[in-house]
C-alpha positions as CSV (number, residue, x, y, z in Angstrom):
1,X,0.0,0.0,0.0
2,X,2.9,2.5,1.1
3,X,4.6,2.1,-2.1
4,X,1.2,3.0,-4.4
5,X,1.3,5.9,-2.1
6,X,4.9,7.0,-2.9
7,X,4.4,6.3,-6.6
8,X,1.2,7.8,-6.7
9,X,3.2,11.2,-4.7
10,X,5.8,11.1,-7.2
11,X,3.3,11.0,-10.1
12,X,1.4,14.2,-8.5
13,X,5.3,15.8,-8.3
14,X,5.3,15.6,-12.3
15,X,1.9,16.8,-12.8
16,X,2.9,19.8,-10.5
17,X,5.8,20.2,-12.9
18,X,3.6,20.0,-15.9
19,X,1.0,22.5,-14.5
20,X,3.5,25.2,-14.0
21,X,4.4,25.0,-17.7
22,X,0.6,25.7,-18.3
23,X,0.6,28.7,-15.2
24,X,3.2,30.2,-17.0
25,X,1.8,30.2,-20.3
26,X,-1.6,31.2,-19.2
27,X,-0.3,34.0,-17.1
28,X,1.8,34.9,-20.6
29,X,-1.2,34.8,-22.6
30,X,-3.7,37.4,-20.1
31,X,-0.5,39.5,-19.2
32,X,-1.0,42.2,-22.2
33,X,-3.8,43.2,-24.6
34,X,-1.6,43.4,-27.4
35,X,-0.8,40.7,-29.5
36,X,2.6,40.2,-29.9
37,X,3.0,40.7,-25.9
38,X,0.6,37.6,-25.1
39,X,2.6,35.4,-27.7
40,X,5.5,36.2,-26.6
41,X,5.0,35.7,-23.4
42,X,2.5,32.5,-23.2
43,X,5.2,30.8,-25.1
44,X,8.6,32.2,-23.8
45,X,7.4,32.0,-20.5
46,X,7.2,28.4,-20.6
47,X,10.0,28.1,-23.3
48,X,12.1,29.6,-20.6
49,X,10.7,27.2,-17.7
50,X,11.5,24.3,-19.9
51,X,15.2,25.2,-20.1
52,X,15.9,26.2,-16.6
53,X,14.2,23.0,-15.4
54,X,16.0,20.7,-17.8
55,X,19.5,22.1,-16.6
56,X,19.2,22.4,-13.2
57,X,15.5,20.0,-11.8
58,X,15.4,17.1,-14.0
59,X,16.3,13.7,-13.8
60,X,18.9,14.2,-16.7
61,X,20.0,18.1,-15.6
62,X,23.6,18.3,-17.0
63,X,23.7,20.8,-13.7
64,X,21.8,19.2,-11.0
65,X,20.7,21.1,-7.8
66,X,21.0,19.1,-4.5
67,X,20.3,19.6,-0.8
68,X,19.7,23.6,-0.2
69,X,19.8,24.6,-4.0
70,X,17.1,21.8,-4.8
71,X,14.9,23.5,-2.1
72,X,15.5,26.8,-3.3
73,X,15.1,26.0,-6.8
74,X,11.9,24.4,-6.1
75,X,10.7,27.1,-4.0
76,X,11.2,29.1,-7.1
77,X,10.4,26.9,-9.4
78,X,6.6,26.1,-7.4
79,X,6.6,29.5,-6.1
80,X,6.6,31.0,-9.9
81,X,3.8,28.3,-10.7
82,X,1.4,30.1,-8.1
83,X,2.2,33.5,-8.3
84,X,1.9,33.3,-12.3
85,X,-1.7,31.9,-11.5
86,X,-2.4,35.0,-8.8
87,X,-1.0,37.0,-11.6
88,X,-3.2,35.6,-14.5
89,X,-6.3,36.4,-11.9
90,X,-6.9,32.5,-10.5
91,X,-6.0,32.9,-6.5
92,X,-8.0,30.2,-5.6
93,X,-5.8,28.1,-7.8
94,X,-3.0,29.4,-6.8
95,X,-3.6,29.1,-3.4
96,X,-4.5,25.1,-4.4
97,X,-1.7,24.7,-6.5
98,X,0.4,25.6,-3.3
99,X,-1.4,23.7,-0.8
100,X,-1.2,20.7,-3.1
101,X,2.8,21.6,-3.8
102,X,3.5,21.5,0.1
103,X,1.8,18.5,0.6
104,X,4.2,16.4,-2.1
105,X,6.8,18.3,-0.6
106,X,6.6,16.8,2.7
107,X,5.6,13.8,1.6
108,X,8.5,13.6,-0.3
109,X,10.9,14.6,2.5
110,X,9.0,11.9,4.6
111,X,9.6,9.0,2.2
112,X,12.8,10.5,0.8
113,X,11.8,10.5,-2.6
């Protein structure tokens, strides 16, 4: 049972992952009237997400972040997820996407994941 629990914990960490790629780009996409602004920003937002996470958070980060730096980038990294959502007008997901963020986070620390 505890191990469905930890995989189940570790699949909620990716889909937290995932769903600050779409924070981003929907904060990007509300952020300006004009046209050019939102497109640039909906898709270099998460464009620029993408790279930071594949150097430093991934698996595979030719850089990876341990210990302090892996708490501080995810602080960041989470933190930038919920404040893009505040930003874009959705504080009650924000505030959820949090919650649900420092759950997994404990979790994590609990079962060292």
């Amino acid at each position: 049972m505890i191990s469905s629990l930890k995989a189940f914990n570790l699949l909620v960490m990716f889909l937290l992952e995932l769903s600050v790629y779409a924070a981003v780009a929907l904060w990007g996409f509300t952020a300006s009237d004009k046209w050019l602004v939102k497109v640039l920003l909906g898709v270099g937002g998460p464009v620029v997400m993408i790279a930071v996470w594949a150097m430093l958070g991934s698996p595979r980060a030719p850089y990876p972040v341990h210990g302090v730096g892996r708490v501080v980038l995810e602080a960041l990294w989470f933190g930038a997820g919920a404040a893009a959502l505040a930003a874009a007008g959705k504080q009650g997901w924000a505030a959820t996407f949090a919650g649900v963020f420092l759950v997994n986070a404990a979790l994590r620390l609990l079962w060292n994941q």
